[in-house]
KEVEXFI-823269 format. One record per atom (N, C-alpha, C): residue number from 0; y negated, x negated, z. Coordinates in pm, whole numbers, plus 50000, padded with zeros to 5 digits. Each point is the difference from the previous one (the first is absolute). Layout:
// KEVEXFI-823269
NODE | NUM | Y | X | Z
...
***
This chain:
// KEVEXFI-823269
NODE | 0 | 50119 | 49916 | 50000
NODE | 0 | 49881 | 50084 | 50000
NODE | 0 | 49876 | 49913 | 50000
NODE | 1 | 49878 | 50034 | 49914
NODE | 1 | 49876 | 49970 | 50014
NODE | 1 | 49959 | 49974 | 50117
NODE | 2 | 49886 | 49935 | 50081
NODE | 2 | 49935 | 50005 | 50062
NODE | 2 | 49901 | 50178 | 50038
NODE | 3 | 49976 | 50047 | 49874
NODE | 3 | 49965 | 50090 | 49976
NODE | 3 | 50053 | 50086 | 50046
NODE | 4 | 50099 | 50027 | 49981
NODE | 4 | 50122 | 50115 | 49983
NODE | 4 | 49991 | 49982 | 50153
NODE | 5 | 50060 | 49891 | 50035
NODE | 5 | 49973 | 50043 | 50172
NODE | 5 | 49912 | 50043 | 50094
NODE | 6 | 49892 | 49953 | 49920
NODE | 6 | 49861 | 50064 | 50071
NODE | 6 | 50027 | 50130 | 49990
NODE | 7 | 50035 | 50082 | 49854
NODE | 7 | 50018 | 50118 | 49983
NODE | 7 | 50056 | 50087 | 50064
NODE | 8 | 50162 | 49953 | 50057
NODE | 8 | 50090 | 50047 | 50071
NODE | 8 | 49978 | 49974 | 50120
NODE | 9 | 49932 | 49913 | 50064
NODE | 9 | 49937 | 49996 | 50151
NODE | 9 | 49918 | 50115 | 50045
NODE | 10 | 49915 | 50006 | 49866
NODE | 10 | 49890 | 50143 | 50033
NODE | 10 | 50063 | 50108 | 50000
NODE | 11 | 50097 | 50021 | 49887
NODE | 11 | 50027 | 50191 | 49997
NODE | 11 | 50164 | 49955 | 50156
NODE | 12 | 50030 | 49886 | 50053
NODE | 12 | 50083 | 50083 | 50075
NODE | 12 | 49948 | 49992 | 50114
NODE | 13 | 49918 | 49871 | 50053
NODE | 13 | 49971 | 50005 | 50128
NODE | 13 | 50083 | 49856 | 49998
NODE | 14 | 50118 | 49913 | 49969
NODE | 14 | 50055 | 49920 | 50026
NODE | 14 | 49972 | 49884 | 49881
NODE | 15 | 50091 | 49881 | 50076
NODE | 15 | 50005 | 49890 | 49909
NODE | 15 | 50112 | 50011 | 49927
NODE | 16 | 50031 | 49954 | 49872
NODE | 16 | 50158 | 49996 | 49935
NODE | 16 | 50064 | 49985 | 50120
NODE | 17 | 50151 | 50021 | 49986
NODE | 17 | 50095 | 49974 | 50044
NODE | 17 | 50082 | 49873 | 50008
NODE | 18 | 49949 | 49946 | 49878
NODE | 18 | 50041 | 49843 | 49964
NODE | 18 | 49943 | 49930 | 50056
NODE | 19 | 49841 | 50042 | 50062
NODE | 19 | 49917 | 49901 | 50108
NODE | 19 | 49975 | 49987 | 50098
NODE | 20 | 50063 | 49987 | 50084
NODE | 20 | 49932 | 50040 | 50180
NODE | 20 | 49865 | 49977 | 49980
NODE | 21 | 49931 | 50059 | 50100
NODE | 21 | 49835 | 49918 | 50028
NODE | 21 | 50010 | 49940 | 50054
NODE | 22 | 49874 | 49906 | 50006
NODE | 22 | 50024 | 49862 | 50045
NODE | 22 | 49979 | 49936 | 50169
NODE | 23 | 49948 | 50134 | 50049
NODE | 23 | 50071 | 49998 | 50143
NODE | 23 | 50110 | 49963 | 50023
NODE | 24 | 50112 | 50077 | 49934
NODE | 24 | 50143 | 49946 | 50038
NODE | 24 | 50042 | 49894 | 49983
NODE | 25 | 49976 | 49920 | 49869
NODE | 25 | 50000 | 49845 | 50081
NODE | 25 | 49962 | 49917 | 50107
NODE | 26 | 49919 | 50054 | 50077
NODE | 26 | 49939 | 49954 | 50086
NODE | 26 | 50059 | 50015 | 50099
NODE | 27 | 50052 | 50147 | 50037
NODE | 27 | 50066 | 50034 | 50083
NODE | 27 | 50184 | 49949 | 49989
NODE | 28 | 50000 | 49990 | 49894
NODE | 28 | 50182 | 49952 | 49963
NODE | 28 | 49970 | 49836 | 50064
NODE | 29 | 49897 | 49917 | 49976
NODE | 29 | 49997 | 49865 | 50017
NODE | 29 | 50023 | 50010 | 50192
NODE | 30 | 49899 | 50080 | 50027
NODE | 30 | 50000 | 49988 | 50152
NODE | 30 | 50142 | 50058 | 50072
NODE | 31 | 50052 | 50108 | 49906
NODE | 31 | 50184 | 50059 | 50064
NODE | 31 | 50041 | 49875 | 49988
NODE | 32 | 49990 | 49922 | 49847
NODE | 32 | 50052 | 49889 | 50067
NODE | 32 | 50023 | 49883 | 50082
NODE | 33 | 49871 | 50023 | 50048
NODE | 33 | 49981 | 49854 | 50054
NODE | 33 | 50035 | 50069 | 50175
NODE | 34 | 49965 | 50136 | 50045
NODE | 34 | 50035 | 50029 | 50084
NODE | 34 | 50167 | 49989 | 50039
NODE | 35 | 50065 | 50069 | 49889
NODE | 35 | 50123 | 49988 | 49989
NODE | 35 | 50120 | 49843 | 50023
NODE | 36 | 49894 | 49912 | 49948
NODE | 36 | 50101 | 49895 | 50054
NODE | 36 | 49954 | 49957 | 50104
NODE | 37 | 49889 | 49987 | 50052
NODE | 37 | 49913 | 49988 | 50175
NODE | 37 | 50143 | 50069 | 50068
NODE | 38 | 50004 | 50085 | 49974
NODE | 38 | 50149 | 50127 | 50096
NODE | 38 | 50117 | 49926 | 49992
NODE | 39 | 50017 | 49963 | 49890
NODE | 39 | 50104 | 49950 | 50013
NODE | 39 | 50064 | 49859 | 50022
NODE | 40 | 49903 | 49913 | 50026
NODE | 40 | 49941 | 49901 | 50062
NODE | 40 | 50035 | 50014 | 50197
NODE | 41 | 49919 | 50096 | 50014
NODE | 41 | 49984 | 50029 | 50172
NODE | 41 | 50114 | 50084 | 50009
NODE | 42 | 50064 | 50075 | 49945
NODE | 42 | 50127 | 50043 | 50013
NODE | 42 | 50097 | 49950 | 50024
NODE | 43 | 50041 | 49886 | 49929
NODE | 43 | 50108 | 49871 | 49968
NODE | 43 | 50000 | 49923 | 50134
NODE | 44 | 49893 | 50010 | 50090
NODE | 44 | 49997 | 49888 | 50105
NODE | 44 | 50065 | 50056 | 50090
NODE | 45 | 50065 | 49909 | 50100
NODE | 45 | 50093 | 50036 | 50084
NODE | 45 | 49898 | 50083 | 50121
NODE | 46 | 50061 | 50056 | 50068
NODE | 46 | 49948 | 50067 | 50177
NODE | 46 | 49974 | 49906 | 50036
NODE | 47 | 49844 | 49940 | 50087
NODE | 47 | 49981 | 49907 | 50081
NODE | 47 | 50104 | 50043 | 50133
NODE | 48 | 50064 | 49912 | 50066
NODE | 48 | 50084 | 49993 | 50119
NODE | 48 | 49937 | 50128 | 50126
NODE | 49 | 49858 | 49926 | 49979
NODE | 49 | 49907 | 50068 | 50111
NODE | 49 | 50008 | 50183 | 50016
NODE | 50 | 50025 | 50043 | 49855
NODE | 50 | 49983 | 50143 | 49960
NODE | 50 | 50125 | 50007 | 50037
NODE | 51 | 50103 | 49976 | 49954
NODE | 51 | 50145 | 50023 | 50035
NODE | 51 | 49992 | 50047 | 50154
NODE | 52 | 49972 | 49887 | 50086
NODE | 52 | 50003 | 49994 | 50126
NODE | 52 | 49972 | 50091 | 50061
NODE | 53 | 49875 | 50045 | 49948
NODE | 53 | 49890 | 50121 | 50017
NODE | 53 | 50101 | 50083 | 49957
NODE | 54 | 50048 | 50084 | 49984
NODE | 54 | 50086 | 50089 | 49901
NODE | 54 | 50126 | 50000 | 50078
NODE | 55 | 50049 | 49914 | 50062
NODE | 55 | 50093 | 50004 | 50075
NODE | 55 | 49970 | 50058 | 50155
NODE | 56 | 49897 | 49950 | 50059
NODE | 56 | 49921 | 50055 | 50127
NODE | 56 | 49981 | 50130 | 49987
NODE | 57 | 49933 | 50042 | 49863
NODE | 57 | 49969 | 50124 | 50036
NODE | 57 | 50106 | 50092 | 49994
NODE | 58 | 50117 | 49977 | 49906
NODE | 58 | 50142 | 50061 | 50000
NODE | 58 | 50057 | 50016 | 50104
NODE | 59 | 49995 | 49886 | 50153
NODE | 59 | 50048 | 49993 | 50122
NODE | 59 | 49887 | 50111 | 50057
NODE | 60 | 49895 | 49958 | 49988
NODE | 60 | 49931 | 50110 | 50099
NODE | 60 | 50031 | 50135 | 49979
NODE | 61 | 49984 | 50055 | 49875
NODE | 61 | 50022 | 50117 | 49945
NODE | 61 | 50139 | 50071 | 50096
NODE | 62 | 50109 | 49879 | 49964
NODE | 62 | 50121 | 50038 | 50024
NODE | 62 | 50011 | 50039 | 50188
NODE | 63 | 49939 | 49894 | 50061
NODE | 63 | 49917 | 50017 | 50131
NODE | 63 | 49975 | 50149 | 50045
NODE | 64 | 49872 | 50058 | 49900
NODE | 64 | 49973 | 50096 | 50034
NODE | 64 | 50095 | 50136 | 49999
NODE | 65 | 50096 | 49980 | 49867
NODE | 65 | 50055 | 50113 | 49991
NODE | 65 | 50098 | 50034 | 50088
NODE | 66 | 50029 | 49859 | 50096
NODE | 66 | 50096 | 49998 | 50106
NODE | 66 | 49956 | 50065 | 50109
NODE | 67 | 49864 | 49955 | 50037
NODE | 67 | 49908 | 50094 | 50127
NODE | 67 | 49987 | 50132 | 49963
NODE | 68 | 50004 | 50069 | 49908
NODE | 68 | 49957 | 50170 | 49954
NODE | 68 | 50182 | 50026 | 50011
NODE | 69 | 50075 | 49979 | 49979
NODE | 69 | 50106 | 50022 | 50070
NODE | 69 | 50087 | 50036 | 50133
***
């Protein structure tokens, strides 16, 4: 298609072709991506020990409590 033609078909529908995203969405596809491997980056890393630990305490306390409401 023309340059034209798209201008044309932009006006009578309200949209861009179909063949073109606008060019927001690159922008936004660059940043999914760059977010996307950030995630999966901080995902991949192991549990610091400290959190574990933490996580274990509070499992005992919990378990603690449900023993006293008993």
């Amino acid at each position: 298609m023309s340059d034209r033609e798209n201008e044309d078909d932009k006006l009578q529908t309200g949209q861009t072709p179909k063949t073109q995203p606008p060019a927001e969405f690159g922008i936004n596809t660059a940043i999914g991506k760059q977010l996307k491997a950030y995630y999966d980056d901080v995902a991949s890393e192991p549990v610091p020990d400290r959190f574990l630990s933490l996580l274990d305490a509070l499992d005992q306390a919990e378990s603690a409590t449900k023993k006293n409401r008993e």
